[in-house]
C-alpha positions in Angstrom: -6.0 -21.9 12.1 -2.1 -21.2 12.2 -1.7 -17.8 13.8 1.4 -16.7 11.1 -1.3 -17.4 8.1 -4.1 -15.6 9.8 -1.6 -12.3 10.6 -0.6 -12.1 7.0 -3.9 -12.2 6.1 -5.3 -9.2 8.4 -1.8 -7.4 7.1 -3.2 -8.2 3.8 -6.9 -6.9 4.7 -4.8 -3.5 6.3 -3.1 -2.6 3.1 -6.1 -3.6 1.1 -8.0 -0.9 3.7 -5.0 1.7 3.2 -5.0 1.3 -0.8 -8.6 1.8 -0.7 -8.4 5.1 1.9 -5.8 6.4 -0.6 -7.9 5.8 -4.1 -10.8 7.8 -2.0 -8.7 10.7 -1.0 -6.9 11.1 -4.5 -10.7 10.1 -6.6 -11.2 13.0 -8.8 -8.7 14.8 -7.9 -5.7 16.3 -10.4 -2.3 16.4 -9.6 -2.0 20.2 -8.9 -5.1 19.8 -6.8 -3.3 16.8 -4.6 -0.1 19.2 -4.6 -1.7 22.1 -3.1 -3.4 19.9 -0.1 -1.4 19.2 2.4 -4.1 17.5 4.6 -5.1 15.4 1.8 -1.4 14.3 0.6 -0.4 13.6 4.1 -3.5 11.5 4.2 -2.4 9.7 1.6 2.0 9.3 2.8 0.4 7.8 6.5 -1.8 5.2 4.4 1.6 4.5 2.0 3.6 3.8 5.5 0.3 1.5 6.6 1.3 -0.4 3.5 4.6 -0.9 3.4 4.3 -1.5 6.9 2.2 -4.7 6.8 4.2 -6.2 3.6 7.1 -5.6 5.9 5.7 -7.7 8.4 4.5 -10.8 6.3 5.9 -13.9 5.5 8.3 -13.7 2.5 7.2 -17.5 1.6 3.7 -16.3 1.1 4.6 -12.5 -0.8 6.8 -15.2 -3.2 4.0 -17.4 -4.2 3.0 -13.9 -5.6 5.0 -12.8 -8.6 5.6 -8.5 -7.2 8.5 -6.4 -6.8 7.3 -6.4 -2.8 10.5 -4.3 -2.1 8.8 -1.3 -3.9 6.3 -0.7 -0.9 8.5 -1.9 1.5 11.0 1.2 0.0 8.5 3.5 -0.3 7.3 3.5 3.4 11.0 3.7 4.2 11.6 7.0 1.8 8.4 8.3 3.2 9.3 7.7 6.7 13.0 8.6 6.7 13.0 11.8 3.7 9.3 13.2 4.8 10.9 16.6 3.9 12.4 15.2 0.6 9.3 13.5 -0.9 8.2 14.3 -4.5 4.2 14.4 -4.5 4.3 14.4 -8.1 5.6 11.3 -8.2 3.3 10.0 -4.8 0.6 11.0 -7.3 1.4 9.0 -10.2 2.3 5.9 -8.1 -1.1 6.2 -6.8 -2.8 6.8 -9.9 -0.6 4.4 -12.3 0.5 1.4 -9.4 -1.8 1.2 -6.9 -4.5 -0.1 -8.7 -2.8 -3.0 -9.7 -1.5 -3.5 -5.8 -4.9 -3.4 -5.1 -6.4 -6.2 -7.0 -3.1 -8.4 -6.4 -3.6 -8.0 -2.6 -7.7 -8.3 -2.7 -6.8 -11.6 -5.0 -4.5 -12.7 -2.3 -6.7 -12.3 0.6 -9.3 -14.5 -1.3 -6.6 -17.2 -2.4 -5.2 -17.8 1.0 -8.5 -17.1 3.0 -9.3 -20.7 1.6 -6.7 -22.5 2.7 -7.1 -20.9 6.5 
């Protein structure tokens, strides 16, 4: 098993782990709710960094063969880490409730398209 292949796919398995953490912290939740709860949106900016993180530190040939504006996560753990003060919650809860989703299944589709070819 080549070691680079098998990396991107635990990085892929991490961010598919931090998507999920994030969809169970913000699950029934509204947006005034998720702006009034500090523990809970600071859950969710530590999963974002987990995220952008791993993407960061995956092959670029691989994230091409997958048609995604990968620079968006990569950014976002960047804003997150570098303007923690700065942040917008509002707009940390509508990525999560209008992008991640899609993320998700593109990632969990990834890990099951490459796991094959391991």
């Amino acid at each position: 098993m080549d070691k680079s292949a098998s990396s991107d796919i635990e990085r892929l398995k991490q961010a598919s782990e931090a998507i999920d953490l994030i969809l169970r912290f913000a699950a029934g939740k509204a947006e005034i709710d998720f702006l009034h709860d500090p523990m809970r949106s600071s859950s969710v900016l530590y999963q974002f960094i987990v995220i952008g993180e791993a993407i960061r530190n995956m092959d670029p040939e691989l994230l091409d063969k997958y048609p995604y504006p990968w620079h968006l996560p990569r950014s976002f753990r960047n804003y997150i880490v570098h303007e923690y003060f700065g942040i917008n919650l509002r707009q940390v809860y509508k990525t999560v409730t209008d992008l991640l989703p899609e993320l998700k299944k593109l990632i969990d589709h990834m890990i099951e398209n490459e796991e094959l070819y391991l």
